[in-house]
C-alpha positions in Angstrom: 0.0 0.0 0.0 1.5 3.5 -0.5 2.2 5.7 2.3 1.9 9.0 -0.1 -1.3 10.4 -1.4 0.2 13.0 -4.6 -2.5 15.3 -5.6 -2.9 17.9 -8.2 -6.1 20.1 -9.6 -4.8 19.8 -13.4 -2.6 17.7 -15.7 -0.7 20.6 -16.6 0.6 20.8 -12.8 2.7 17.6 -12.7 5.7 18.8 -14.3 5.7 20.8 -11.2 4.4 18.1 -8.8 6.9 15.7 -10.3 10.5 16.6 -8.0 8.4 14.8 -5.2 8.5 11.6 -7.1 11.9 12.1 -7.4 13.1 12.2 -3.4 10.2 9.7 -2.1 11.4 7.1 -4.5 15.1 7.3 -3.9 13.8 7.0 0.0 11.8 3.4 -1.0 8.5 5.4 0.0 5.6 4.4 -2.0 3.2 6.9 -2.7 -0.1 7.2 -5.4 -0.7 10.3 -7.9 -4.3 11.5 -9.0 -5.3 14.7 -11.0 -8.7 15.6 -9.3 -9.6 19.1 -8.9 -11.7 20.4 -5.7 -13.7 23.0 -8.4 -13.8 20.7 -11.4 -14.3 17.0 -9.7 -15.2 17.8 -6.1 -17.1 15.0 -5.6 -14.5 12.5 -6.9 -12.0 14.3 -5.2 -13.8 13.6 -1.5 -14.3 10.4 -2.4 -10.5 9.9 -3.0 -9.5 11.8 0.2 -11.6 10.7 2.6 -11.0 7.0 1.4 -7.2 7.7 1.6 -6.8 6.5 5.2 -8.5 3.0 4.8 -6.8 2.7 1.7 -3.3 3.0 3.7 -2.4 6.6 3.3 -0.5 8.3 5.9 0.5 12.1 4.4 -1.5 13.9 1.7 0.9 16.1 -0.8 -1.5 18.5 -2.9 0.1 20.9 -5.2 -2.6 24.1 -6.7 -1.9 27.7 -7.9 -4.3 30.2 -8.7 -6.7 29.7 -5.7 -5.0 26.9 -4.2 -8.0 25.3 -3.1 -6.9 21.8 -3.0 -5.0 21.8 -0.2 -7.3 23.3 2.0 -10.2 21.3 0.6 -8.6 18.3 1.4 -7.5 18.8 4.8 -11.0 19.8 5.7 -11.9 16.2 4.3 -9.5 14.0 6.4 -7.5 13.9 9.4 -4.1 12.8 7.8 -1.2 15.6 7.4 -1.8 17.2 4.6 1.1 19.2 2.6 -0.2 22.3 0.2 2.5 22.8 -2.7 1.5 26.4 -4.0 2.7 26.9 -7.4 3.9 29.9 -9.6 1.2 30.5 -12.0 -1.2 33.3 -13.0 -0.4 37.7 -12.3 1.1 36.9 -8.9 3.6 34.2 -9.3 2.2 31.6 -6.9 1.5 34.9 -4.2 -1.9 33.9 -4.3 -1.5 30.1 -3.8 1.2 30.4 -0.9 -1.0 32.8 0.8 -4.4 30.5 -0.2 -2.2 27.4 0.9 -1.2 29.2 4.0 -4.1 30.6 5.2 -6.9 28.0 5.8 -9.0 28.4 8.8 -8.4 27.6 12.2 -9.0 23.3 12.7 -8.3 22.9 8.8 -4.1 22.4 9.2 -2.1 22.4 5.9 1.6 22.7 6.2 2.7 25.2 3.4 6.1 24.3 1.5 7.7 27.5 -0.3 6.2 28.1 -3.9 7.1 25.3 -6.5 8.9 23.5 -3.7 7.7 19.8 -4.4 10.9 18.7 -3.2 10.6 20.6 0.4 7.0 18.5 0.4 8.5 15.2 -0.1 11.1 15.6 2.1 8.3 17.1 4.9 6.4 13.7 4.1 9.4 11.5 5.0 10.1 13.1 8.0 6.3 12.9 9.3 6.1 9.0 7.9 9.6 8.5 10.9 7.7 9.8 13.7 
């Protein structure tokens, strides 16, 4: 079973997803990699999240620009650690998605990697699968 949920909104966002693979494979982690959007797919994308603990899941990477919703969305769906991976995209850069990724609400916890910092994610992952 992996121990990595990888998500992304959009197919065009794994090339920037993709350093993540990188660091958890040369660490023998296992981990599982789904487009599903929180605004396009929402319904398929709760599914996936909150089935991600049964299914063996212990960390949730999700990577989103623009309005960064995905992280957020799916840390309000599960109680697993969930990692927001804001990305440079649109007028601001990936402004908006750090501070999106950043600024959930209270009880709704994503940690925030620096923008386009998959690897920092990965790396975050494998040292809160040690604990």
């Amino acid at each position: 079973m992996p121990d990595v949920l990888i998500l992304v909104g959009s197919e065009s966002d794994k090339p920037r997803i993709e350093p993540a693979f990188d660091i958890l494979l040369k660490a023998g982690t296992t981990f599982e990699f789904h487009v599903s959007s929180a605004h396009r797919q929402p319904a398929e994308t709760t599914e996936l999240v909150k089935g991600a603990r049964a299914k063996g899941f212990k960390v949730v990477i999700a990577g989103a620009g623009l309005s960064a919703a995905l992280p957020g969305f799916a840390a309000s769906l599960t109680d697993l650690p969930v990692i927001g991976v804001p990305f440079a995209v649109g007028a601001l850069n990936g402004l908006d998605a750090l501070l999106a990724t950043a600024q959930v609400p209270p009880g709704v916890p994503v940690a925030c990697v620096g923008i386009d910092n998959a690897r920092n994610a990965a790396h975050l992952a494998l040292r809160i699968l040690k604990r």
